[in-house]
MIDO-436068 format. One record per residue (C-alpha): residue in one letter; x, y, z. Coordinates in steps of 0.05 Angstrom, whole numbers, padded with zeros to 5 digits, always signed. Each point is the difference from the previous one (the first is absolute). Example, Ala and Ser with C-alpha at 12.3 -4.5 7.8 and 13.67 -1.06 7.14 Angstrom:
BEGIN
A+00246-00090+00156
S+00027+00069-00013
END
This chain:
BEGIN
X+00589-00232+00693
X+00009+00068-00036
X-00049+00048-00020
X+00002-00033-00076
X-00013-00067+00015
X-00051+00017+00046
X-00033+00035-00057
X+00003-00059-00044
X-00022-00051+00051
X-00063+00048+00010
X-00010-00003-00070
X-00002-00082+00000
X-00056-00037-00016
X-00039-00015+00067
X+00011-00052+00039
X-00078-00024-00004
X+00008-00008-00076
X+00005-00077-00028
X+00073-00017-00042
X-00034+00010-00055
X-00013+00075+00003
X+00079+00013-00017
X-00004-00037-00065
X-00061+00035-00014
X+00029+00076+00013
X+00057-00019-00051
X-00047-00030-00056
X-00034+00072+00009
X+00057+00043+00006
X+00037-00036-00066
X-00045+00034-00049
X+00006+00074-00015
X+00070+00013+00028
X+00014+00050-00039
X-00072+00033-00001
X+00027+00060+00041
X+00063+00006-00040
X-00042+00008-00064
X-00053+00047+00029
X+00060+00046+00014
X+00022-00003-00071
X-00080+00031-00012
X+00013+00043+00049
X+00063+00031-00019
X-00016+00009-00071
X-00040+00059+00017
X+00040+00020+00059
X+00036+00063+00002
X+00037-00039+00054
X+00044-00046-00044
X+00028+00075-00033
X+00005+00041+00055
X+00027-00049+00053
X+00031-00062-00047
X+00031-00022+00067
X-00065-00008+00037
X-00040-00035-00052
X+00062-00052-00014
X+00006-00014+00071
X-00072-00007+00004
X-00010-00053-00064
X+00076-00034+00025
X-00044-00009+00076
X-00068-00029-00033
X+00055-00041-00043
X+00038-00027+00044
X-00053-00020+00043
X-00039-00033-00049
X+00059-00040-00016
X+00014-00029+00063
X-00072-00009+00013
X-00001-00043-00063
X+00069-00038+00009
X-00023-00019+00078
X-00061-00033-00033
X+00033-00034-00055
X+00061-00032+00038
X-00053-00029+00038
X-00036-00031-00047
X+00066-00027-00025
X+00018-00035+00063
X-00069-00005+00043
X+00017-00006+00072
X-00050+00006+00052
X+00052+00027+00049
X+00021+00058-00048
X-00084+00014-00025
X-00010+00047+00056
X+00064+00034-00013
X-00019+00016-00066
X-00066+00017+00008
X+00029+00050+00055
X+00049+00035-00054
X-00062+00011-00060
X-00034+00027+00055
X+00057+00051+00025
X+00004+00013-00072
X-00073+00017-00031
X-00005+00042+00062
X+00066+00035-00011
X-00032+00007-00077
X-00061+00028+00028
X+00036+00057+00044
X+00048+00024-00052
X-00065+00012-00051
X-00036+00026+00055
X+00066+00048+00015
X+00003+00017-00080
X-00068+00014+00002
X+00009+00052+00059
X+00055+00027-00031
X-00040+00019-00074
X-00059+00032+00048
X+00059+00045+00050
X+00047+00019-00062
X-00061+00013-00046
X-00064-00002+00019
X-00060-00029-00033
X+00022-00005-00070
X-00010-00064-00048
X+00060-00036+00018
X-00028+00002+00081
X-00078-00021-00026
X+00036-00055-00031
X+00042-00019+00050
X-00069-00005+00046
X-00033-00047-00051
X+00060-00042+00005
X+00005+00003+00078
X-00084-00020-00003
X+00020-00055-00051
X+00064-00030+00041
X-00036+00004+00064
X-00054-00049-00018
X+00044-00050-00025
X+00047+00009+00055
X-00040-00018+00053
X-00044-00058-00034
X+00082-00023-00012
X+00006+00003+00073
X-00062-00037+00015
X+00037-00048+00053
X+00032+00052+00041
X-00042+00043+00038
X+00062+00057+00026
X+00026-00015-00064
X-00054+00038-00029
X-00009+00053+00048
X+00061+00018-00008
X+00004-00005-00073
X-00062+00046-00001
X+00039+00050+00052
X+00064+00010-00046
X-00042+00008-00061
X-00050+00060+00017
X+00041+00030+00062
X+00040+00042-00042
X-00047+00018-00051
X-00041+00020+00059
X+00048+00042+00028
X+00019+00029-00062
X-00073+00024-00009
X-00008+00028+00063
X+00068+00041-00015
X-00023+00023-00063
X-00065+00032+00028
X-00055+00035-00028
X-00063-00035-00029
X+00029-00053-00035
X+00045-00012+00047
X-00049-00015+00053
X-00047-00042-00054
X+00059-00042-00013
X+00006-00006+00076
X-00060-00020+00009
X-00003-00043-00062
X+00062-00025+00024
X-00029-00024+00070
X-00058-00032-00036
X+00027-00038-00040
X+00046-00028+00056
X-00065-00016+00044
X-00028-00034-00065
X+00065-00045-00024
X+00021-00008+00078
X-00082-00034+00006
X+00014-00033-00071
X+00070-00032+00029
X-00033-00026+00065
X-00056-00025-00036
X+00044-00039-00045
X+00036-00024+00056
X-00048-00026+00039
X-00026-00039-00070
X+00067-00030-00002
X+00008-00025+00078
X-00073-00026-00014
X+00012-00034-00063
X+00068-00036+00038
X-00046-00011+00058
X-00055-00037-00041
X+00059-00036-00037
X+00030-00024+00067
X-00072-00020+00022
X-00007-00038-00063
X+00071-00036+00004
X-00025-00029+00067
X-00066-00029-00020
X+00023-00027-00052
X+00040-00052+00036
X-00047-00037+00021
X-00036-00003-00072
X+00012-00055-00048
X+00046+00013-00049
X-00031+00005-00062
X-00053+00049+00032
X+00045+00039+00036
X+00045+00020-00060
X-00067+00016-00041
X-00037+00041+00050
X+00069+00039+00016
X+00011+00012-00069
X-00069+00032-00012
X+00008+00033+00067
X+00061+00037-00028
X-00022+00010-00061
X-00074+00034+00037
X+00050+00049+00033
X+00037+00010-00063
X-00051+00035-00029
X-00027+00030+00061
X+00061+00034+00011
X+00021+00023-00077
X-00086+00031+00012
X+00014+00030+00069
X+00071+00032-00035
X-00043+00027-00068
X-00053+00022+00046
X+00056+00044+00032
X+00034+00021-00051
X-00071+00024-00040
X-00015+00041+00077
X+00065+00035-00005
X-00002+00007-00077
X-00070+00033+00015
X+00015+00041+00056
X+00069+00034-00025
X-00040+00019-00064
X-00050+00030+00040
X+00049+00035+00050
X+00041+00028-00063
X-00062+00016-00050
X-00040+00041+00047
X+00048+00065+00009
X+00023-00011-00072
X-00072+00015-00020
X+00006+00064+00036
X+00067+00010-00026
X-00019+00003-00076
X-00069+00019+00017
X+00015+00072+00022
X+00060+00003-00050
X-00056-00007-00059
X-00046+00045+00032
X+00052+00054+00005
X+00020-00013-00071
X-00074+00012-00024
X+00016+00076+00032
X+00029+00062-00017
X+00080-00008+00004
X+00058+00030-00022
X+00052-00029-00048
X+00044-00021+00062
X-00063-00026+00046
X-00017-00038-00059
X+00066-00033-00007
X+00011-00015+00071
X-00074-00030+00002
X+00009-00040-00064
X+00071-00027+00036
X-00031-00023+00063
X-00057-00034-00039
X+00050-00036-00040
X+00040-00028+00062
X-00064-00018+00030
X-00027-00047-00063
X+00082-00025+00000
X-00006-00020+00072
X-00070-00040-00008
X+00030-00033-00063
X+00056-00031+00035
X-00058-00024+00054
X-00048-00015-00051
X+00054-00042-00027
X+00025-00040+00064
X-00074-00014+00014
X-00011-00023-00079
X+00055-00042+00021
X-00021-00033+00067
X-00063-00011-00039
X+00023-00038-00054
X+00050-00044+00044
X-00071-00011+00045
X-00035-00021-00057
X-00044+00048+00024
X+00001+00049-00072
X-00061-00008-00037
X-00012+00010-00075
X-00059+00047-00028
X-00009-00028-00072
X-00047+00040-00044
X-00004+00020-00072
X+00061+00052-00021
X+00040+00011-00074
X+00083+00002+00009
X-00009+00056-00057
X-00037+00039+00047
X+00051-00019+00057
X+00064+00027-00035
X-00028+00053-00014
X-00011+00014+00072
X+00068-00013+00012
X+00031+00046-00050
X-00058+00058+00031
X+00027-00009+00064
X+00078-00013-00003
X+00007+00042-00076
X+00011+00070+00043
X+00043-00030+00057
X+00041-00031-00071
X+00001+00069-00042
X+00023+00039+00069
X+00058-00048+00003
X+00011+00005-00081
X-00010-00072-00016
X-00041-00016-00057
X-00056-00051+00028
X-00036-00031-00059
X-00063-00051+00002
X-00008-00026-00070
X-00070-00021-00011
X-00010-00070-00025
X-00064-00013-00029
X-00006-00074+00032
X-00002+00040+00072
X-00072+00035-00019
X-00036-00064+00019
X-00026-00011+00073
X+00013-00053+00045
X-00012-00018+00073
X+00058+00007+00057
X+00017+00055+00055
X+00019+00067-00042
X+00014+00030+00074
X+00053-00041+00015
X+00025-00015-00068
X-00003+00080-00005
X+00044-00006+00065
X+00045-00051-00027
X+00008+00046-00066
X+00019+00064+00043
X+00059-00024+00038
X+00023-00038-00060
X-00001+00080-00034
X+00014+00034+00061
X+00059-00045+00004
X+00024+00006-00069
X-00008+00083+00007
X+00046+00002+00065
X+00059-00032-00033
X-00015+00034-00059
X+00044+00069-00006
X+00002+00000-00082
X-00031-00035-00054
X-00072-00033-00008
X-00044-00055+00054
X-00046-00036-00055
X-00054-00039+00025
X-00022-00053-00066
X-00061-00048+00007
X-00042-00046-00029
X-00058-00054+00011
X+00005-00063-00040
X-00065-00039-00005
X+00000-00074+00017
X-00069-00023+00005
X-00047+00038+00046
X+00058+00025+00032
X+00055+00049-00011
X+00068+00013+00008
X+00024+00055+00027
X+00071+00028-00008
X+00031+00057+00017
X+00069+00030+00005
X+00029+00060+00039
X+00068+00016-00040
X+00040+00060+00020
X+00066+00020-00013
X+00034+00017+00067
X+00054-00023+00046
X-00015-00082-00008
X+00026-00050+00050
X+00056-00050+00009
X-00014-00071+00001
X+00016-00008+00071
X-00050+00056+00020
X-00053-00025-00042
X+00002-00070+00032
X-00035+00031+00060
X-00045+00054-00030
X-00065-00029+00017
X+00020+00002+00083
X-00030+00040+00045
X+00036+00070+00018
X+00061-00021-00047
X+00024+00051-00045
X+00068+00000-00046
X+00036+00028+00058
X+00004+00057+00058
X+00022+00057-00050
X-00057-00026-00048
X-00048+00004+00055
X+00019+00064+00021
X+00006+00034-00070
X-00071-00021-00025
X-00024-00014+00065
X-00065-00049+00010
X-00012-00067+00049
X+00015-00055-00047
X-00065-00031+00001
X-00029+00029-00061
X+00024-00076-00045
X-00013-00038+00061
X-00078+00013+00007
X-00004+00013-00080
X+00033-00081-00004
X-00047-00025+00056
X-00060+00037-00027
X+00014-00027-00071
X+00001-00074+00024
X-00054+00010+00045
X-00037+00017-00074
X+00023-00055-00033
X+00056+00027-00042
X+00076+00006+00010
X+00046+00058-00005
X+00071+00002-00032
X+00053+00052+00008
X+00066+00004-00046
X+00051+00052+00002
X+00072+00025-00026
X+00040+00055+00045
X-00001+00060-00035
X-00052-00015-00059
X-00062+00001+00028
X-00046-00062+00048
X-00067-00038-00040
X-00057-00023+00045
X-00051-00046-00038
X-00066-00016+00037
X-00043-00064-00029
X-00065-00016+00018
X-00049-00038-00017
X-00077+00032+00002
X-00077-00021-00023
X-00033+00041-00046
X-00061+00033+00011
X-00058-00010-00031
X-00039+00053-00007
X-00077+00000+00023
X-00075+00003-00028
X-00036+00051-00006
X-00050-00022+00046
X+00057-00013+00048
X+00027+00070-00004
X-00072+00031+00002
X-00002-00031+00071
X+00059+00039+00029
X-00013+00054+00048
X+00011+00071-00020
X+00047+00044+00049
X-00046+00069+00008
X+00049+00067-00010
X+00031+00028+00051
X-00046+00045+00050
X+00001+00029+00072
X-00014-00060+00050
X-00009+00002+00079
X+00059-00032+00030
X+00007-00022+00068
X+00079-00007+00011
X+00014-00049+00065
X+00070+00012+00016
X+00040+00007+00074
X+00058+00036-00021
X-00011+00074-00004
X+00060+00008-00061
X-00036-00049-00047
X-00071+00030+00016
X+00022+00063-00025
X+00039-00026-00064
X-00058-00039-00028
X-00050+00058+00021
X+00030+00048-00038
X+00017-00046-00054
X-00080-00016-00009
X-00023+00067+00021
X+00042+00022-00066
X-00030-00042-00036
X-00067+00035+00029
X-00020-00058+00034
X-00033+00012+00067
X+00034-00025+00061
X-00017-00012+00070
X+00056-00040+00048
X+00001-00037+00060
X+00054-00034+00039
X-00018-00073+00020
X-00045-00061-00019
X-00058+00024+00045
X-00010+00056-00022
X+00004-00010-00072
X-00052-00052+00019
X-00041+00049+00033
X+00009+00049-00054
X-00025-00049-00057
X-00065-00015+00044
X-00019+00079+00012
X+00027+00036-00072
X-00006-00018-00074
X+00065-00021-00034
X+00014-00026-00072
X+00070-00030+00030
X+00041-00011+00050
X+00077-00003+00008
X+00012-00045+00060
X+00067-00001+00035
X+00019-00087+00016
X+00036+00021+00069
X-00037+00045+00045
X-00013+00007+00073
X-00062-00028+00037
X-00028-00036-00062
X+00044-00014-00060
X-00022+00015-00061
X-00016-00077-00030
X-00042-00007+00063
X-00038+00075-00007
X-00013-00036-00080
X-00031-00056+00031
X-00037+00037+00042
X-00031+00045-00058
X-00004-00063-00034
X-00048-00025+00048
X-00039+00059+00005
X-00018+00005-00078
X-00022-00071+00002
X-00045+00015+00058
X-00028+00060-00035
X-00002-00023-00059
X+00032+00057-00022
X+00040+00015-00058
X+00074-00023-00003
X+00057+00058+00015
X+00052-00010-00040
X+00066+00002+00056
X+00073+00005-00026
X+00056-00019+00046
X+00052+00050+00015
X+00064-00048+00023
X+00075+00005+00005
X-00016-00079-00005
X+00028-00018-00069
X+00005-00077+00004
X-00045-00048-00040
X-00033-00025+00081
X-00022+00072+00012
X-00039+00002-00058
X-00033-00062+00000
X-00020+00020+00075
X-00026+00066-00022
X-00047-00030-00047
X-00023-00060+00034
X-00014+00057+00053
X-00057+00038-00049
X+00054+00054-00026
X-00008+00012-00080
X+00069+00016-00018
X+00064+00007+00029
X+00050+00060-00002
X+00072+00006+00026
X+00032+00055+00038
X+00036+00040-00027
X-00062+00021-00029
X+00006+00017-00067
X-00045+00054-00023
X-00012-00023-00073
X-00017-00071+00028
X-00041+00033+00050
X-00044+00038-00049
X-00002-00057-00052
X-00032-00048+00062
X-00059+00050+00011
X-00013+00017-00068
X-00009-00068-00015
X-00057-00013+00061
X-00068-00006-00031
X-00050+00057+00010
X-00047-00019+00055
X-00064+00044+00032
X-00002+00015+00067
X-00037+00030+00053
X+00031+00072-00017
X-00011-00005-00065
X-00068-00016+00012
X-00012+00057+00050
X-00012-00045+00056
X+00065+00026+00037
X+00046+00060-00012
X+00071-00022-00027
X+00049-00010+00049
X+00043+00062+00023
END
């Protein structure tokens, strides 16, 4: 047998798995063929790669191509002519070839780190290598080596490449490298041992069930299946939240640093050149956590796990904001941006102006970056129908436009008109995909025309409630933020980088400050000082900070004392790690990267409370 074949035959299903594991391994590798091929095309459009070594990049799209293709022909001449006797021989080739897929992006994501470092196009090859490495080895559920090495060909060389490339980020991305291979390599044989289980139990199940009646046997198997159904499509959400959670987490923290110090130091005295170099790095930074703000946004919708905020907001108000914030970026670029103001748009309705704001900003955004000459126009209106209203707007610029074959597949995630277009104007392609999904998940729909070189039109519609304004006697009863003043703040927080952002950020502010580094002893702290707040760290050593809440929690209530008001301080962003912070005692909830603004608004907006220092019972706290 030569060295190939014995490679392939090591990469065969096991022996131990039932018939049915083969047909199950090409229902799972059908979808997504081409998922690598088209995170390459993300990839490359900000690559200096594709200019400086044209050769490289086409061999490396032709390889992810090529593969993808026979992966997907394997799979579909089987299901043309089903043959037991030919299953396992198809399942063994999609195998071969997701693996192959998975070592080529792994090798193109080695080779953006070696030839160039850390820049943009190498962070976003690492999302993509996170992204692809989650779905590959849930894909490759059945097949324990399979996985392993699917995992190995994947990270090795990004690994390697890190190590090569030295220095401290080089050894973060080792390290981040290595732990995120323990995590999906415990994810893939947890997965695994879910699916031998579930064909286990089904085997079981088969045999019992011959010696049941009929009637009752097909009933209680159907149920049975359907019971593990769901279990299963939980078990896979529950994962799939954990990694969501954990990856924001892992990328968040040092990006609060990041931006952290890069606004302090901008706050200082600089030179013209410091200045610029600062204000560059900033703006990469905020680019970078965009594109992952984004991919979350987008995990989140397809989860169903995005929540709306609806509250009280005018659109007048919210155009406005839009031409405030986007009106320089548009006058630096010398495109007239113009914001008519209807007077229909002065009334106030109820919706989420956050992500409608959101929605309105990469519709502008959009229209601005294919925009050279001419005007972006963004026209709307509310018509009234009932005790609702209408609302319409339009984004109408003037710019490059789009064929009909390109605007057929606008709306799809990381699609762009092509390569050069990515690479010109640069950008993910996810800005219309999460503006769409966000706009149905609303209520409303979103419609995009266009003619090549006269300009694109983007009209939003949605439907919203009015508000109805409230009594006096309501609006007497509404609590009364106090003006900003120097508070005592206890800041729980294990990593030493973030500790001393958000100190001098508050001590700035000339707030007060005293730190300490885990859940006990911010627990401790509480007990033996006088604080008007605390900013408590979710993941610290010995006692986490949910669990050092409860634990104050507990205290106050056994005191009788008077409620601290605790914010949490979290690179958590999703909607579970808020409801968990408050269910846990916490008062409000604040992402990393911190921003100061947001920071400052939160305390400012705590209600003045006595305490034992003000009362000269105990001196403040040092």
């Amino acid at each position: 047998m030569s060295s190939v074949a014995r490679i392939v035959h090591w990469l065969d299903l096991d022996l131990q798995d039932p018939p049915e594991a083969a047909r199950d391994i090409l229902g799972r590798l059908r979808k997504n063929s081409f998922i690598y091929f088209a995170g390459y095309l993300a990839f490359a459009s900000i690559s200096p790669l594709t200019s400086e070594l044209p050769a490289l990049a086409v061999l490396f799209g032709a390889a992810l191509f090529t593969l993808g293709a026979v992966r997907l022909r394997a799979i579909l001449r089987h299901e043309r002519t089903p043959d037991r006797t030919t299953e396992s021989a198809a399942a063994r080739v999609a195998k071969v070839c997701i693996i192959g897929q998975a070592s080529t992006w792994g090798l193109i994501t080695a080779t953006a780190i070696f030839l160039y470092g850390y820049e943009a196009d190498a962070w976003l090859g690492l999302v993509i290598t996170a992204a692809l490495g989650t779905g590959g080895v849930s894909a490759l559920g059945p097949s324990r080596r399979g996985q392993i090495v699917y995992l190995f060909g994947l990270m090795l060389p990004t690994l390697l490449a890190a190590v090569r490339h030295g220095g401290t980020q080089g050894m973060a991305m080792s390290a981040l490298s290595v732990i995120f291979y323990v995590f999906a390599g415990r994810l893939a044989r947890q997965l695994h041992l879910e699916y031998r289980a579930r064909m286990h139990d089904l085997s079981l199940l088969g045999a019992q069930n011959v010696a049941l009646e009929a009637a009752r046997s097909e009933a209680e198997e159907r149920t049975a299946q359907l019971e593990e159904a769901r279990a299963a499509a939980e078990r896979a959400s529950t994962a799939k939240t954990r990694f969501l959670a954990n990856m924001s987490h892992e990328i968040r923290t040092p990006m609060n640093g990041v931006l952290g110090m890069i606004t302090l130091s901008l706050d200082g005295d600089l030179d013209e050149e410091q200045r610029s170099q600062l204000e560059t790095a900033a703006t990469s930074a905020r680019a970078l956590l965009r594109i992952i703000n984004d991919l979350l946004d987008l995990s989140k919708v397809e989860a169903g796990k995005l929540e709306l905020e609806l509250a009280p907001f005018s659109p007048a108000r919210l155009l406005r904001s839009i031409d405030r914030i986007l009106g320089p970026a548009a006058r630096e670029r010398g495109v007239a941006l113009t914001c008519p103001d209807d007077a229909s748009l002065a009334a106030e309705f109820v919706g989420d102006e956050g992500r409608l704001r959101q929605v309105l900003l990469n519709l502008v955004s959009n229209a601005l970056k294919f925009t050279s000459q001419g005007t972006v126009r963004v026209e709307g209106r509310v018509t009234l129908d009932g005790d609702d209203g209408v609302f319409r707007c339009a984004v109408i610029d003037t710019g490059i436009g789009m064929p009909a074959a390109v605007l057929a597949r606008v709306f799809d995630p990381f699609e762009q008109a092509d390569v050069s277009t990515s690479r010109r104007y640069g950008g993910t392609g996810l800005g219309l995909t999460i503006s769409r999904q966000l706009v149905e998940l609303m209520g409303g729909r979103l419609v995009v025309s266009s003619e090549e070189g006269v300009g694109t039109q983007v009209a939003l519609e949605l439907r919203l409630p009015r508000h109805r304004a409230r009594s006096a006697t309501e609006a007497s009863t509404t609590p009364v933020r106090v003006a900003t003043r120097a508070l005592r703040v206890l800041v729980a927080e294990d990593n030493v980088v973030n500790q001393l952002v958000v100190r001098r950020m508050l001590e700035r502010a000339g707030h007060v400050v005293t730190t300490v580094e885990d859940g006990v002893a911010a627990v401790a702290a509480v007990a033996a000082g006088d604080y008007d707040v605390v900013l408590m760290d979710v993941d610290m050593p010995m006692l986490d900070g949910i669990e050092a809440t409860r634990a104050i929690r507990d205290r106050e209530r056994a005191d009788a004392a008077r409620r601290l008001p605790i914010i949490a301080l979290t690179a958590h962003a999703l909607p579970e790690s808020v409801e968990r912070c408050s269910a846990a005692g916490m008062d409000a909830h604040l992402v990393k990267p911190v921003d100061r603004a947001a920071l400052l608004d939160t305390l400012a907006g705590l209600p003045a409370a006595s305490s034992r220092a003000d009362r000269g019972e105990v001196p403040a706290p040092a």
